[in-house]
C-alpha positions, 0 to 999 in steps of 0.5 A, a space after each residue: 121700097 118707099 117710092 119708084 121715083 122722085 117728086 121732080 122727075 115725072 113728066 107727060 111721057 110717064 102718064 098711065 104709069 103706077 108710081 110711088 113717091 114719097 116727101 114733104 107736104 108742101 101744101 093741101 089743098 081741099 076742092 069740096 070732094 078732091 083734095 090736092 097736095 103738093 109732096 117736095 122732096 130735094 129733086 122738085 115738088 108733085 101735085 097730088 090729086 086725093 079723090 072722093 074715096 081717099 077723102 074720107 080717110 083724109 078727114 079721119 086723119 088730116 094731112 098738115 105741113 111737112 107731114 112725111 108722106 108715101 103715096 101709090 098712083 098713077 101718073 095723068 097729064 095735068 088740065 091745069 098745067 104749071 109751066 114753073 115747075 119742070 113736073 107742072 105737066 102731071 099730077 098723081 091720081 092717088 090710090 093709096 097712101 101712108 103718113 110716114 110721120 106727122 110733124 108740128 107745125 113749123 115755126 117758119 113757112 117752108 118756101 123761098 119767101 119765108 117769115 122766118 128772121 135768121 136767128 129763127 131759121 139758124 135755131 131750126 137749121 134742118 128746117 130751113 135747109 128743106 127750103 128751095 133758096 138753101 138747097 140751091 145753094 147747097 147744090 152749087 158748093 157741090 158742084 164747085 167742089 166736084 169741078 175742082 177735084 176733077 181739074 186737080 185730078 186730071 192734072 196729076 194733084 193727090 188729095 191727101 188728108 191731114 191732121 186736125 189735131 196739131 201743135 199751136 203755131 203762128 200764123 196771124 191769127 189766134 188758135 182754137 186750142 183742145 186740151 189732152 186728156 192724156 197729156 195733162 197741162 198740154 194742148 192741140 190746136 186746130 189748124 189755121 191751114 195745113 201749111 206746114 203739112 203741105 209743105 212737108 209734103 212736097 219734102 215727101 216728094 209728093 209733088 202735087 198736093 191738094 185738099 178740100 180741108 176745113 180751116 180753123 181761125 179765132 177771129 172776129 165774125 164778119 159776113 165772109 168769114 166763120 170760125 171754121 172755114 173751107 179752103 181748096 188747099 193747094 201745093 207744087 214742088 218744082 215751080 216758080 211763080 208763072 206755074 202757080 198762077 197759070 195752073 191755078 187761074 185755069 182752075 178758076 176758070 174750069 169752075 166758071 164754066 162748069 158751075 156757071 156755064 161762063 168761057 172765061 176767055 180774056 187774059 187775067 189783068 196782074 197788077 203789083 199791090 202798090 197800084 192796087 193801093 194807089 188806084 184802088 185803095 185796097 189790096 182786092 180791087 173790083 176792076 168791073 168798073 172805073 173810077 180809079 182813085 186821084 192821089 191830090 195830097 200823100 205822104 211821099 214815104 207811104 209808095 216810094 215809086 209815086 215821088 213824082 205825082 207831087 209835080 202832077 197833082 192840082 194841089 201841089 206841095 204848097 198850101 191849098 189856097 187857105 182850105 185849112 181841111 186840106 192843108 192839115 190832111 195827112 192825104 187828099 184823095 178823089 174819086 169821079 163818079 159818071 152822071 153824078 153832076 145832076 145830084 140834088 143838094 139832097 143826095 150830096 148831103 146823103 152821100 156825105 152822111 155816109 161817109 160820116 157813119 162809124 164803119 167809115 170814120 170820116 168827117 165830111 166829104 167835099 165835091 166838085 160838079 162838072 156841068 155840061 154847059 162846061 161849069 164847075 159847082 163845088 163845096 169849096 167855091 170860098 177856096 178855090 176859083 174855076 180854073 183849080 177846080 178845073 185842075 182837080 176834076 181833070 186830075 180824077 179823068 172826070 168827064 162833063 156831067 160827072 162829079 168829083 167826090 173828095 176825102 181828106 185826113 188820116 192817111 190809112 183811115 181815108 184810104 180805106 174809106 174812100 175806097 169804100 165810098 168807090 164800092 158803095 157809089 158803083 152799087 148805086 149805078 148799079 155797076 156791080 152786077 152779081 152775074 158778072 165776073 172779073 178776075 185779077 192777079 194781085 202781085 209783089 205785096 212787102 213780105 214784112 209790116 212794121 209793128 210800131 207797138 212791139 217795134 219789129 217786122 211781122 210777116 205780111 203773109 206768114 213766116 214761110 213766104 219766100 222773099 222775091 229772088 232779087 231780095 234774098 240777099 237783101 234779107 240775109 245781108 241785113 240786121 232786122 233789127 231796128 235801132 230807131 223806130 221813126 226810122 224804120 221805112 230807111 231799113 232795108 226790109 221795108 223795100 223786100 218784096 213777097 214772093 206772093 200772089 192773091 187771085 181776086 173776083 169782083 172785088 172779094 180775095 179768093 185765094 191766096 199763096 206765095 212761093 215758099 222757103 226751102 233752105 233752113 238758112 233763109 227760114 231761120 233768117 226770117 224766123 230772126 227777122 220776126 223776133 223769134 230767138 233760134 230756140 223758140 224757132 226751134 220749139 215750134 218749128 223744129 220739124 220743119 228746119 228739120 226736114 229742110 236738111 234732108 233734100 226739100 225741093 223749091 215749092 209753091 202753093 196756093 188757097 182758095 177761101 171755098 166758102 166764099 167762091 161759092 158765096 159769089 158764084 151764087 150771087 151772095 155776100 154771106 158765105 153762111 147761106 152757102 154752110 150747111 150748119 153756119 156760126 153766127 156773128 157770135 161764133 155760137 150754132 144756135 141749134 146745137 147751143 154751141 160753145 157750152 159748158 162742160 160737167 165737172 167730172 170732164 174739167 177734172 179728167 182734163 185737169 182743168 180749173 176755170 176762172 169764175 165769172 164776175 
């Protein structure tokens, strides 16, 4: 036995006792005839006290950094106690000790505050995963996941593996392909999700479905999002929508309180993907906070339920007193920002710089400061008296002492943007605090987009989303086919709505799901509606219309992106600090030297040729 106990369990009642342990050295530190050494292994760190009579073997064989050490003492009560540490009350006077093994010296420092840059400790990742910030980490992805398994199993789910090595089929983004050795010429793909398994599943009649299951996507990195991922895989048989929503919201909130400690008591807020967009710009508000978004100036084809705001809104539909930035824009949009009336001139042009930087795309940002002497100050003075600037502040619920922030232009880019200028102004007043958590339902998203290149529908979410009950007949009644692309918002697709649902935390989509189709008629229905000829749909999904004529139950289900759950939950916007071994933003592992090329002899056995690189 290398050690009696653990370096972060021992406290002042194990004094007197004879203990082994065994670690990492942290540190050493020499006091003329005593030497102490701080041992780490992933439960804590021991103080170690090395007397004269171990010292001379010290010096004959000296101890380094992240030497792996067992050492035999006896547990004494510390004169110098640290209270940081949960063994801070003792030390182990050593009577003997073995170096297990001797290390080189780390490339980084082993502690929270490391010199290491990423790319450094993403090379040596077994390094770094011995520090303390990473392990914690690590520990909270465990916990997450054991919260969820023991609320899914206590509610009757079946954790049921699928496979890894699959057909190649669409679902929004490109697949990671293997080629077969024994099948020359023909590929698996690695799964995007196990969406068509799980729902062949629920044909089984295994009716609760779950897995905590790696995902595979090629896409573009980004902070959240890796080449393989993790999802909390979820599927019901027999449900409508409310079941999904309350079976799952409930799991969120078992996870708040088991990881967290946080009751998550306040009803879940559900609001439609229309005024999703319209108030907030995006599809995963943050609803921590205010400062909806004031629609001055839109495209009336963009949210057909908003053709009354025109009537409402300071601008109007006439020509904006000559303000040519605003008559020539797509859409004029506003944010009111609380306090922002004492800004300098210096603040305002930075604020407006950032709007100006590539990521965001806009030209330049006007504003309106709201003084509490009731005065109104703007960029657009030349444009407009007090009274219209008055109007506009009003139209944003901008308060004395606020300021108006107002983008102008394309209207998908200034959507976006101004949404991003919401989130970044809200940082900046510090109203995005990581410890504090808010829920949303976002319901009714289109179940179609129009794809003006290919001049088509495409699945919004993907090919077996349900349409809502209402727009069934809608969808098989209708031609999909579009005759005339400028025309394509009066097909009666553009109006069908999904039966689908996204659960949002502080602003970041965590899960995501629909109720699905289950006839093959329907299916079939939607496979035409997205170009798909009946013997493509069969080449690729002939299993599934296969196994809808033998008795498929209605069935819905549910995704949750695990890494990045945990990520938040942990108070970060990297889902890689909670990976063990992550990608970079090049989708390489840095410490394997992953993607590499292969030998010829294995291209040969594949009966693979590769284009020569230019």
């Amino acid at each position: 036995m290398y050690r009696t106990h653990t370096c972060g369990e021992l406290k002042l009642e194990n004094a007197g006792q004879t203990v082994e342990l065994a670690g990492w050295v942290q540190t050493v530190r020499k006091f003329g005839a005593i030497t102490f050494v701080d041992l780490r292994d992933r439960y804590g760190i021991t103080q170690l006290l090395f007397g004269e009579d171990l010292n001379a073997q010290l010096e004959s064989n000296p101890l380094g950094r992240e030497f792996v050490l067992q050492a035999k003492g006896t547990v004494s009560e510390r004169s110098n106690k640290n209270k940081n540490i949960p063994t801070g009350g003792i030390e182990i006077l050593i009577q003997s000790f073995s170096i297990l093994n001797k290390s080189a010296v780390p490339p980084f420092t082993i502690q929270d505050d490391t010199d290491g840059g990423d790319d450094l400790r993403m090379k040596y990742r077994y390094l770094d995963l011995r520090r303390n910030a990473v392990k914690k980490n690590l520990e909270l992805r465990y916990a997450v996941n054991r919260s969820a398994r023991n609320y899914l199993h206590e509610q009757g789910f079946y954790d049921i593996e699928t496979p890894f090595l699959i057909k190649s089929t669409p679902e929004g983004a490109r697949d990671f392909v293997v080629p077969s050795r024994m099948n020359p010429g023909e590929f698996y793909a690695l799964p995007q999700s196990p969406q068509t398994f799980k729902q062949l599943l629920m044909v089984s009649g295994y009716d609760r479905y779950y897995q905590v299951v790696k995902c595979f996507r090629d896409e573009d990195l980004r902070a959240d999002r890796q080449p393989e991922f993790t999802q909390i895989d979820c599927e019901m048989a027999f449900v409508e929508q409310e079941d999904i929503l309350n079976m799952f919201e409930a799991l969120v909130k078992r996870i708040f309180k088991d990881v967290r400690g946080l009751d998550y008591t306040e009803p879940v807020e559900r609001i439609s993907w229309e005024d999703a967009m319209w108030n907030y710009g995006n599809d995963k508000p943050d609803i921590r906070f205010g400062m909806k978004i004031a629609n001055l100036k839109f495209p009336l084809h963009v949210f057909t339920s908003k053709i009354a705001f025109l009537q409402n809104s300071p601008l109007g539909d006439e020509s904006a007193a000559g303000f040519a930035v605003f008559d020539s824009a797509e859409t004029v949009v506003a944010i009111s920002v609380p306090g922002g009336s004492e800004y300098s001139r210096k603040q305002t042009d930075e604020i407006t710089e950032w709007v100006k930087r590539p990521q965001i795309g806009m030209k330049g940002l006007a504003f309106i400061k709201c003084g509490t002497d009731g005065t109104y100050k703007s960029s657009m003075d030349k444009f407009f008296d007090a009274e219209k600037l008055k109007a506009i502040a009003g139209a944003t619920g901008a308060q004395a002492g606020d300021i108006v922030l107002i983008l102008a232009g394309n209207e998908e880019r200034t959507r976006k943007a101004v949404s991003e200028l919401r989130l970044e102004m809200a940082k900046r007043l510090g109203l995005r605090k990581s410890n504090e958590f808010k829920l949303l339902w976002v319901l009714d998203f289109p179940l179609f987009e129009y794809d003006e290149e290919s001049n088509r529908w495409v699945a919004r979410h993907h090919p077996f989303t349900s349409p809502k009950p209402q727009d069934i007949q809608v969808m098989i009644n209708n031609d999909p086919a579009i005759k005339d692309a400028a025309k394509y918002l009066e097909h009666p697709y553009a109006n069908i709505k999904a039966n689908a649902y996204d659960i949002v935390l502080n602003g970041n989509e965590i899960g995501g799901g629909s109720i699905r189709i289950y006839q093959r008629a329907l299916q079939e229905k939607m496979f035409a509606a997205l170009g798909m000829s009946k013997e493509e749909a069969l080449h690729k999904f002939g299993f599934l219309l296969g196994a809808f004529e033998y008795g498929a139950p209605p069935h819905g289900g549910i995704a949750f992106g695990f890494d990045r759950l945990c990520a938040i939950l942990g108070g970060s916007e990297s889902i890689r600090d909670f990976i063990a071994f992550p990608k970079n933003n090049s989708g390489r592992d840095v410490m394997l030297d992953a993607p590499s090329t292969i030998d010829k002899k294995q291209l040969e056995e594949l009966q693979i040729k590769t284009a020569g690189k230019s």
